[in-house]
KEVOMAR-530405 format. One record per residue: residue in one letter; x, y, z of N, C-alpha, C in turn. Coordinates in steps of 0.2 Angstrom, whole numbers, padded with zeros to 4 digits, always signed. Example, Ala and Ser with C-alpha at 12.3 -4.5 7.8 and 13.67 -1.06 7.14 Angstrom:
REM residues 2
A+0066-0028+0039+0062-0022+0039+0066-0016+0039 S+0064-0011+0035+0068-0005+0036+0064+0000+0039 
This chain:
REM residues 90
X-0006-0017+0028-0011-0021+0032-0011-0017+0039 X-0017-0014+0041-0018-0011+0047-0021-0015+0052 X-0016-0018+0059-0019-0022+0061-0016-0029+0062 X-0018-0034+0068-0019-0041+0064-0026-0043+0068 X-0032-0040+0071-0037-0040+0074-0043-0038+0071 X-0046-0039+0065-0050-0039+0062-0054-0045+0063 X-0051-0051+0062-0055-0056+0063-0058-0060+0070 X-0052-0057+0075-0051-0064+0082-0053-0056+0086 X-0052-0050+0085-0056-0044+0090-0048-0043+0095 X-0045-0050+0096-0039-0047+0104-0035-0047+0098 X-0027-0042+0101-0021-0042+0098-0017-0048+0099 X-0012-0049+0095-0009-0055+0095-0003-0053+0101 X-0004-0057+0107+0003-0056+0111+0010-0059+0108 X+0016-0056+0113+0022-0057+0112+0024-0066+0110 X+0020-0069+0116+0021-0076+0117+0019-0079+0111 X+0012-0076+0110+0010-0082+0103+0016-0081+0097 X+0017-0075+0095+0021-0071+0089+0028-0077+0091 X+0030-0077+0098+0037-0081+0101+0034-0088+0098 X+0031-0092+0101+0027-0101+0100+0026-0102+0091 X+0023-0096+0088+0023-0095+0078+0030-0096+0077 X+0035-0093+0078+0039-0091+0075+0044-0099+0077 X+0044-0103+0083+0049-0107+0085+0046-0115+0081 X+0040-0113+0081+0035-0120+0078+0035-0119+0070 X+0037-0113+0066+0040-0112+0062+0047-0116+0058 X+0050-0113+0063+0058-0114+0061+0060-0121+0063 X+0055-0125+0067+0057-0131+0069+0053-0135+0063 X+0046-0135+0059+0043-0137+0056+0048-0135+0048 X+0053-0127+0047+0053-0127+0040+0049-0127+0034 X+0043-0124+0037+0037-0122+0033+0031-0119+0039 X+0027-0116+0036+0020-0111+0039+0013-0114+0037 X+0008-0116+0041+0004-0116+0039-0002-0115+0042 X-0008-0112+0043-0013-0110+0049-0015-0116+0052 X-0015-0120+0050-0018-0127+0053-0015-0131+0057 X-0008-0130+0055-0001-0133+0058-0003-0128+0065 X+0001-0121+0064+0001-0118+0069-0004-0118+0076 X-0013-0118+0070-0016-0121+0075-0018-0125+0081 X-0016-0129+0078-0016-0137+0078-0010-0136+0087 X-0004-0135+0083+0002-0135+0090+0000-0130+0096 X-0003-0124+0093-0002-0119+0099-0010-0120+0101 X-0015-0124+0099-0021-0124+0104-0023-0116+0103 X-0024-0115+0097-0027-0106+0093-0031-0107+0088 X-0038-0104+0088-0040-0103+0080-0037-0103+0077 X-0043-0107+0072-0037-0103+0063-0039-0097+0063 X-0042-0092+0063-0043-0086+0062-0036-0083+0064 X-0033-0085+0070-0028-0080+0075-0021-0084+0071 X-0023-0090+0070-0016-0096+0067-0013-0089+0059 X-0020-0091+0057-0019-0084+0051-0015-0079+0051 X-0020-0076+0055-0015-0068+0057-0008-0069+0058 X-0006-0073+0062+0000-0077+0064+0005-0077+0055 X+0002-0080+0054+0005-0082+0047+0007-0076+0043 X+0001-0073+0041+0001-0064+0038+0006-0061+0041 X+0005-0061+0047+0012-0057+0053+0019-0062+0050 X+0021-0064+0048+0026-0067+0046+0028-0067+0041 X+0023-0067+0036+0026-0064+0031+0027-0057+0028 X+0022-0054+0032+0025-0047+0031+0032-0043+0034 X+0032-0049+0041+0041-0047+0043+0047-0050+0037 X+0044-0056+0033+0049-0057+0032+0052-0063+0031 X+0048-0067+0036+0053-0074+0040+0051-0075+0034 X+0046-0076+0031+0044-0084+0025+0042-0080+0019 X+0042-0085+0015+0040-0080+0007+0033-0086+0005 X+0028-0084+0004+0023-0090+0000+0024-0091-0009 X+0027-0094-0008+0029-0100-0016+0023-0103-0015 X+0018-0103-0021+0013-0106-0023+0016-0114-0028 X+0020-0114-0030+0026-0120-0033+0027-0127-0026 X+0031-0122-0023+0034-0126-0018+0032-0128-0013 X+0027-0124-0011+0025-0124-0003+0028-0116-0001 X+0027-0115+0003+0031-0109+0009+0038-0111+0010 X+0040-0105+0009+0049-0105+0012+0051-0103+0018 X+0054-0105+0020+0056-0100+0026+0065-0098+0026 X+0064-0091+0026+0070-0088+0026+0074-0086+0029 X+0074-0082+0036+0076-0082+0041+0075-0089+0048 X+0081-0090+0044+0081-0099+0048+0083-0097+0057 X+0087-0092+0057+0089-0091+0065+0085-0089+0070 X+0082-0091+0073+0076-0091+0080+0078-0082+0082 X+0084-0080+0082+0086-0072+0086+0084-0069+0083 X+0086-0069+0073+0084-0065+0069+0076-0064+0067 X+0074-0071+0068+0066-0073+0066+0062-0069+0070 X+0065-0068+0075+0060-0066+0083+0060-0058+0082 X+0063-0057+0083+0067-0048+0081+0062-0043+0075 X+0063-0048+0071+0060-0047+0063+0052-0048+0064 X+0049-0053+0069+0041-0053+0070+0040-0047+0076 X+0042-0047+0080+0042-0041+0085+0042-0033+0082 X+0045-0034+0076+0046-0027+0076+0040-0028+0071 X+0037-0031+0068+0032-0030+0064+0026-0030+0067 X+0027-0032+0072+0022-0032+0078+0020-0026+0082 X+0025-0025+0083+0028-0017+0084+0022-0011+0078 X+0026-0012+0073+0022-0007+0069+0016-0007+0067 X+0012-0014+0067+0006-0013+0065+0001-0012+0072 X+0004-0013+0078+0001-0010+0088+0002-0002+0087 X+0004+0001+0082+0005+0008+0083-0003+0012+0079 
């Protein structure tokens, strides 16, 4: 995935990646509408948000279950989106 501004044109800041990932791990599951909804963001960018998370890692999408979320720890969660964040800014 090249990117997460394809659809919304700005890059995702630090903050919103920090606010996705806290509103995550409080909530125990991902969703764009969710995310939307709390951080006052499109769904387009609520999206991205999501995509950026699971290609770090934090969550796995189960079509069964719902979404999981795997890295439960806020330090580790943070760390693991920043640096993917990181990679795809390059």
């Amino acid at each position: 995935m090249k990117g997460y501004t394809a659809l919304i044109k700005k890059p995702l800041t630090k903050n919103e990646v920090r606010q996705a990932v806290v509103i995550t791990l409080s909530t125990g599951y991902v969703d764009a509408v969710i995310l939307s909804r709390k951080m006052g963001i499109g769904f387009g960018k609520a999206d991205q948000l999501a995509k950026l998370m699971y290609s770090a890692g934090i969550i796995v999408d189960s079509t069964m279950r719902g979404t999981v979320v795997i890295l439960k720890g806020e330090p580790q969660a943070l760390n693991a989106a920043y640096r993917q964040l990181r990679k795809v800014q390059k």
